[in-house]
N, C-alpha and C positions, 0 to 999 in steps of 0.2 A: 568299507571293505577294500575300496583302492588303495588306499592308504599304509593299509594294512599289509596287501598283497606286493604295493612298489616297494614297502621296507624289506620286505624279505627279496622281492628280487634284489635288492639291488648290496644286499648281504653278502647274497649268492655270487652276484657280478664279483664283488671283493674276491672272492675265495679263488673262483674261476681263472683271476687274471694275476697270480703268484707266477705263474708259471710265461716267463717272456721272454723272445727274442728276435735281435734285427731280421732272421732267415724265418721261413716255413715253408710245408708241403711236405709230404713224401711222395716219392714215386715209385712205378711197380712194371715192369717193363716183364713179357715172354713170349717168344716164339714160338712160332705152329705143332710142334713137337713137346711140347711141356706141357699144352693145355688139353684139358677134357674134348673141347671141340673139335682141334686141329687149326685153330685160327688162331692168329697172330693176337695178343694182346697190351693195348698201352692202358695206365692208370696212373690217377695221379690225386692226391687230396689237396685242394687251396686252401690254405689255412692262413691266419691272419694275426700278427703280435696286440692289435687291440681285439676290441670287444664286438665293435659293428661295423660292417660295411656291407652297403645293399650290393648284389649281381644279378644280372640278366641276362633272359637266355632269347637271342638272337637270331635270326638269319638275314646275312647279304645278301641281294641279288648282284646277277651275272652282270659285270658290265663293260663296254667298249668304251675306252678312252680317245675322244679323238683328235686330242689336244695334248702337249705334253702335260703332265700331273705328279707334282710335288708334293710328297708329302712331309709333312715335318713333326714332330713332338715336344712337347714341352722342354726336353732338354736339352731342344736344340739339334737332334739328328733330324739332319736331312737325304732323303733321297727320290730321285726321281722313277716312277712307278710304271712295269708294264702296260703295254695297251689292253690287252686283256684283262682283263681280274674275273676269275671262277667265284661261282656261288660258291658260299660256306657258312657254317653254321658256326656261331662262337658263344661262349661265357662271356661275358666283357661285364668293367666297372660300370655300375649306374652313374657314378660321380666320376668325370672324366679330366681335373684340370691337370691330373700329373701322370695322365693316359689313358690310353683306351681299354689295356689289359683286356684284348681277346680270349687269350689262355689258352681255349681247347675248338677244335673242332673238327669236319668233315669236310673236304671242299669238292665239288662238282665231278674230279678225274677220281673220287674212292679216295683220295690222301688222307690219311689221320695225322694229328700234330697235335703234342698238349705240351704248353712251355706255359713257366720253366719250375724246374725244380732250386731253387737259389741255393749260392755254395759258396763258401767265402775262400778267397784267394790267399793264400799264405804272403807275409811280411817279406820276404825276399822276392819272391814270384812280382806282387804289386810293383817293387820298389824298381825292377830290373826294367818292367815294361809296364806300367800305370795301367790302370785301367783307364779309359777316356768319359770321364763323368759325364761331360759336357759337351755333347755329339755322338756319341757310340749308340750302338745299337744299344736296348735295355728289354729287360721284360715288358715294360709297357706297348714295347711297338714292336716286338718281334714276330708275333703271330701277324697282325695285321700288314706287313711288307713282306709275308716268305708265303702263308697258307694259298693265299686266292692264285698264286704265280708258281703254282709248280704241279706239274703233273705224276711226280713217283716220290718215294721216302727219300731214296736219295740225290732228288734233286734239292729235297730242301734243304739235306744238310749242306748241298753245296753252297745253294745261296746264302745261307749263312756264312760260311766264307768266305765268301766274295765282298758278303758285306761288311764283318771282319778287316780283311785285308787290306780294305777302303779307307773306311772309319772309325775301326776300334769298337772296343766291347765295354758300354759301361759298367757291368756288373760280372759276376761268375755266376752261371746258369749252366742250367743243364734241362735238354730238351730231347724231346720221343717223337721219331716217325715211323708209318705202318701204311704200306699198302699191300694189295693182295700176294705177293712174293716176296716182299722184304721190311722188316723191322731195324732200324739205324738208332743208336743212344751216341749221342753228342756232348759233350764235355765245352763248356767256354772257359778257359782256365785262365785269362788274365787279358792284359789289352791286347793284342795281338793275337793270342795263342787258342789254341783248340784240335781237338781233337775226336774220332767219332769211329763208330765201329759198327759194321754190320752184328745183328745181334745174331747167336749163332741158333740153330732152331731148337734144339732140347734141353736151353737153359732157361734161368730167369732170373730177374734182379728187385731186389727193394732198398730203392734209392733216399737214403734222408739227405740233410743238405749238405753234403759232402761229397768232393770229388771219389773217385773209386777206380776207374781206370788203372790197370798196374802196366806189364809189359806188353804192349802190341808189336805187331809184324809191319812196320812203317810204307812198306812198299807193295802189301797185299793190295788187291783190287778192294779188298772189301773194308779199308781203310783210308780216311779222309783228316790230312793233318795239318797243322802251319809249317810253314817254312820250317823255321827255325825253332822246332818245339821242343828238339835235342839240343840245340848246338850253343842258343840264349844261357838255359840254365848252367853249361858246359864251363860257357866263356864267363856268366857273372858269378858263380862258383855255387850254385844252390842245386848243379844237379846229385839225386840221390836213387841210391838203388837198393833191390830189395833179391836176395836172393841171388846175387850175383847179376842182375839185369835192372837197366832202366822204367824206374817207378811213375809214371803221370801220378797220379796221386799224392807219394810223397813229396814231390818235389816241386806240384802249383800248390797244393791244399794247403789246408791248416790240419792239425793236431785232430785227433778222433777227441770226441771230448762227450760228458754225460749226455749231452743234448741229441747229439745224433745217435750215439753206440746204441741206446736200446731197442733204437726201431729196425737198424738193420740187425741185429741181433734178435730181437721181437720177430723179426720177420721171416730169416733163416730159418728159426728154427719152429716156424709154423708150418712151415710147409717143406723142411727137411731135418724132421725131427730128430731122423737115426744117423745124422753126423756131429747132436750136439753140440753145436757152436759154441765155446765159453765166451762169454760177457765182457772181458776184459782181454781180447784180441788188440795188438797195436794194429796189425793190419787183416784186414777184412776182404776177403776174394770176391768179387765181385758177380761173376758167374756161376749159379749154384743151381744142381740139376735135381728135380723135385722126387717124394718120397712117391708122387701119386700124380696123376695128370691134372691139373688144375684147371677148375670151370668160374665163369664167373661168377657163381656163388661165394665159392670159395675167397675172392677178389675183392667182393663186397664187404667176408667177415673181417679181411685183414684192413679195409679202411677205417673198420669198428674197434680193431682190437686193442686192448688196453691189457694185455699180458695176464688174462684173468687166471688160464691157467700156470700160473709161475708165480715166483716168490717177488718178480717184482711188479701183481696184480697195483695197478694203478687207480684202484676205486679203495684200496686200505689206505686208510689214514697214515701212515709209516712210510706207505708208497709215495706221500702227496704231492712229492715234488717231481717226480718222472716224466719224461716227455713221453706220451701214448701214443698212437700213431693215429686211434681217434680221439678227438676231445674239441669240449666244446666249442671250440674256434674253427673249426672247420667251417669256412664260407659256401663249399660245395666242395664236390668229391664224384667223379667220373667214371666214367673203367668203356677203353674204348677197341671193338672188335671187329676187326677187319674181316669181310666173311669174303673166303675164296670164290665161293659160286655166286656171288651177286656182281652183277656190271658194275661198272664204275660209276655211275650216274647214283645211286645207292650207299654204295661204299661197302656200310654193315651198318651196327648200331652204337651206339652210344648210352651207357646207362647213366643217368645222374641225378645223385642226392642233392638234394637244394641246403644249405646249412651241414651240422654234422651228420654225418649216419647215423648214427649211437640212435636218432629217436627221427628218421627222415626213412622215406622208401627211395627206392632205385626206381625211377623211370624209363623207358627206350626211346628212341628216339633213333628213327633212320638217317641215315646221312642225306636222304634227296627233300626231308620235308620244307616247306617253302615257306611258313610260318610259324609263332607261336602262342600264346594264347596270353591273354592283355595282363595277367596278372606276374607274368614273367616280364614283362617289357617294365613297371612300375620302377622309377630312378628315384625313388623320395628316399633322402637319407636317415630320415627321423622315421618312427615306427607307423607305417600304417597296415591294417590288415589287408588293404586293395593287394598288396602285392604279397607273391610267394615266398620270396625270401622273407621277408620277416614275418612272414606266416608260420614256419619251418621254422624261424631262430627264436622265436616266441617259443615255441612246444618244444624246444629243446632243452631252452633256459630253464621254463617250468619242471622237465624231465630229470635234467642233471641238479636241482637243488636236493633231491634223496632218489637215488635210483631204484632202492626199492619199493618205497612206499609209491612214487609218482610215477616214473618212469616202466618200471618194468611193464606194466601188461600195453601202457603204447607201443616198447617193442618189440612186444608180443602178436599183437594187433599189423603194425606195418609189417611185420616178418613173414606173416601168413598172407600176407596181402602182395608183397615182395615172392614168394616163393610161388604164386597161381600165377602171378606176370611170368615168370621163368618158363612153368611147364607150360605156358601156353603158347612164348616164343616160338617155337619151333613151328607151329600151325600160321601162325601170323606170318613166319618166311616166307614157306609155301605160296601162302595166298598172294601175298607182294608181290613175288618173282613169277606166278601166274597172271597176274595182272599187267607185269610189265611188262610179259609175254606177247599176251595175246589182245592186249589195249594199247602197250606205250608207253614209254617215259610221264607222259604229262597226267596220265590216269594213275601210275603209280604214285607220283607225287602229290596229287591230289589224296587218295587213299590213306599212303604214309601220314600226309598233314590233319585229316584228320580224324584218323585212328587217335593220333599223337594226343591233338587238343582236347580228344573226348576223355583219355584215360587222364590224362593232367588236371582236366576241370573237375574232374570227379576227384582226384587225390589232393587240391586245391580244396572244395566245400570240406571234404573230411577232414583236416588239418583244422580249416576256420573252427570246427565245432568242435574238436580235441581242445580249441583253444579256450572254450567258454568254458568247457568243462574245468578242464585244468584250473583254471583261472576260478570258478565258484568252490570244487574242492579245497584248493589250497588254504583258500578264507576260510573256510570252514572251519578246517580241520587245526587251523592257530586257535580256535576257542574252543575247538568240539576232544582235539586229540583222538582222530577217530581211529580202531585199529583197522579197518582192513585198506587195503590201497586202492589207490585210484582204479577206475574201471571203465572204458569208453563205453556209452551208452550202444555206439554199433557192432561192438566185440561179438565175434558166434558165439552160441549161448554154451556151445561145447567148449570153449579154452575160457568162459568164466568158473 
């Protein structure tokens, strides 16, 4: 039966990884005024050009440096680190030799930050001002020197430009911050260069790996630029305009190209359907104000969606080569909510899919929890069930070899299970922000941690048993051909 069952995964694995590129992620950026709740919203999907890599989900403690503290990365960026470092919660790689890739999290003052969104620099942009491979800040170590040292959105864009302006930037990324009064999207457009903009409140944005930025107001407060992010392009002769005004976009970026267009295009017009976005836009606005106020639900189907309602549904065969904005390479996938009425100590919450969504549930996760539960911490690269992530990347793989025979009623199953987490949030604030009340910072952290670990461990055992399952049907049904599909044995008796 093993035998059996690794030829067909590893069939599946072939089919799965047609679809590659040096970039991934999308990201999903809205202000207080767009969304269902009135809170501020970052998201973002980690997605990955191969097929495996384990992630952990983390928290630092608070800590006082009393000595000076150098950090450095494999590529050679060096810098030396505040005395303070804030708790914070991160994603980070289990395998760390080419970083740490924190990626997302909560840090101790309410900050949210999820980096990066990767975006590649246009051929003239590089050539004018290099990007600094060899020293520059990179996605691997941008969350871990900006998150624990800053106390608002925009201070961390600043830090970033400071660091920037230092060291240079090894790659083109693009990053999200959020605290209780302001949302900042940031743009790294080349070695030097960058730029950033407070997000304004009743927009919102779905970021693939392309720059997007078109004309800003350079001298507003509520903009954060380089020196020379007019004047470079101006003098090496690559600046361009759109509409009679200077283009960021056009003129760091590369070319829209099949890879990205569908997701921002997929995206727009899920959630602003009555302006019809057409597909084959050269330039794409980046601020787009929604048909309906958008709630994290809503958040969660756009990390799933594969454009099912539209002609370039990505589960047809015809479709096969589309980049989806979920699919099965997603290493995790977040969506992070700044909630006004919680202290900063709190932040909000955090929801995250461990693997893709398409066949994973959405977790919460407060920003003050203080640990996490041992099967998240699990760094083994090769597959074991001890840990979550490839608990999740296992029931996916299984999922996505035929969606409907296998997969559907798993995401039928996490969906109903995902949607009782939702309506119950609102009661769990309550209780939290009663607790921090009239207990304490330490009662509520305590609480938060573990609420946290009991709902986790419980969605942990169910994953391990979707997996036996999974794993017995599938053998089967290569000898049996059985017609009806898979069915978890804990499914309510009502949605079988």
């Amino acid at each position: 039966m093993k035998k059996r069952v690794t030829a067909i995964i590893l069939t599946s694995l072939m089919a799965i990884s047609t679809i590659s590129s040096s970039y991934a992620c999308t990201g999903f950026v809205a202000g207080k005024d767009a969304t269902a709740a009135g809170d501020p919203i970052i998201a973002r999907t980690e997605d990955f050009s191969g097929g495996v890599h384990n992630k952990t989900f983390v928290v630092y403690p608070h800590k006082e440096n009393t000595k000076e503290t150098i950090f450095t990365d494999p590529t050679g960026f060096k810098i030396t680190l505040p005395k303070t470092q804030y708790k914070y919660t991160a994603i980070c790689d289990a395998e760390q030799s080419e970083g740490i890739y924190d990626e997302v999290g909560f840090n101790e003052m309410g900050v949210a930050m999820s980096a990066t969104v990767s975006a590649g620099v246009g051929d003239a942009a590089n050539k004018a001002d290099p990007l600094v491979e060899n020293g520059g800040l990179s996605e691997a170590s941008i969350t871990t020197v900006v998150l624990p040292y800053i106390k608002t959105a925009k201070e961390g864009v600043q830090r970033i430009a400071d660091i920037i302006d230092k060291h240079g930037a090894a790659e083109g990324n693009i990053v999200f911050f959020a605290d209780d009064k302001e949302v900042w999207y940031m743009e790294i457009l080349s070695g030097h260069q960058y730029a950033a903009v407070k997000v304004p409140d009743d927009v919102y944005a779905v970021v693939p790996n392309h720059f997007l930025l078109g004309s800003i107001d350079i001298k507003s407060p509520d903009v954060i630029v380089s020196k020379n992010l007019i004047s470079l392009p101006k003098q090496k002769g690559f600046y361009k305009e759109h509409k009679g005004k200077f283009h960021i976009a056009l003129t760091y970026g590369e070319k829209f190209d099949d890879y990205n267009r569908p997701r921002i295009w997929g995206g727009q017009n899920m959630f602003s359907k009555s302006t019809k976005v057409p597909y084959d836009k050269d330039v794409f606005e980046i601020w787009r104000k929604p048909d309906k106020k958008i709630s994290i639900e809503d958040v969660m189907e756009l990390q799933r969606y594969r454009y099912e309602d539209t002609t370039k549904n990505a589960n047809l065969p015809e479709n096969a080569g589309i980049r989806a904005i979920g699919f099965p390479r997603n290493l995790e996938c977040h969506i992070l909510q700044v909630k006004k009425d919680f202290p900063k100590a709190i932040g909000g919450t955090m929801w995250m899919a461990m693997a893709s969504p398409e066949y994973s549930v959405y977790l919460p996760f407060y920003g003050n929890i203080a640990d996490t539960i041992e099967p998240f911490r699990v760094t083994d690269q090769s597959y074991t069930p001890a840990s979550f992530y490839w608990t999740m990347r296992s029931v996916n793989l299984y999922c996505a070899m035929n969606r409907e025979k296998y997969g559907k009623n798993v995401r039928a199953f996490w969906k109903d299970y995902e949607r009782k987490l939702l309506k119950n949030q609102v009661s769990e604030d309550k209780k939290l922000l009663e607790i921090y009340t009239k207990q304490g910072p330490a009662a509520a952290e305590k609480y938060a941690t573990n609420s946290a670990n009991i709902l986790s461990s419980d969605v942990y055992e169910k994953a391990s048993q979707l997996n036996k399952e999974l794993m017995t049907y599938i053998a089967d049904d290569e000898g049996k051909s059985k017609k009806e599909p898979f069915m978890p044995s804990f499914m309510n008796p009502e949605k079988k």
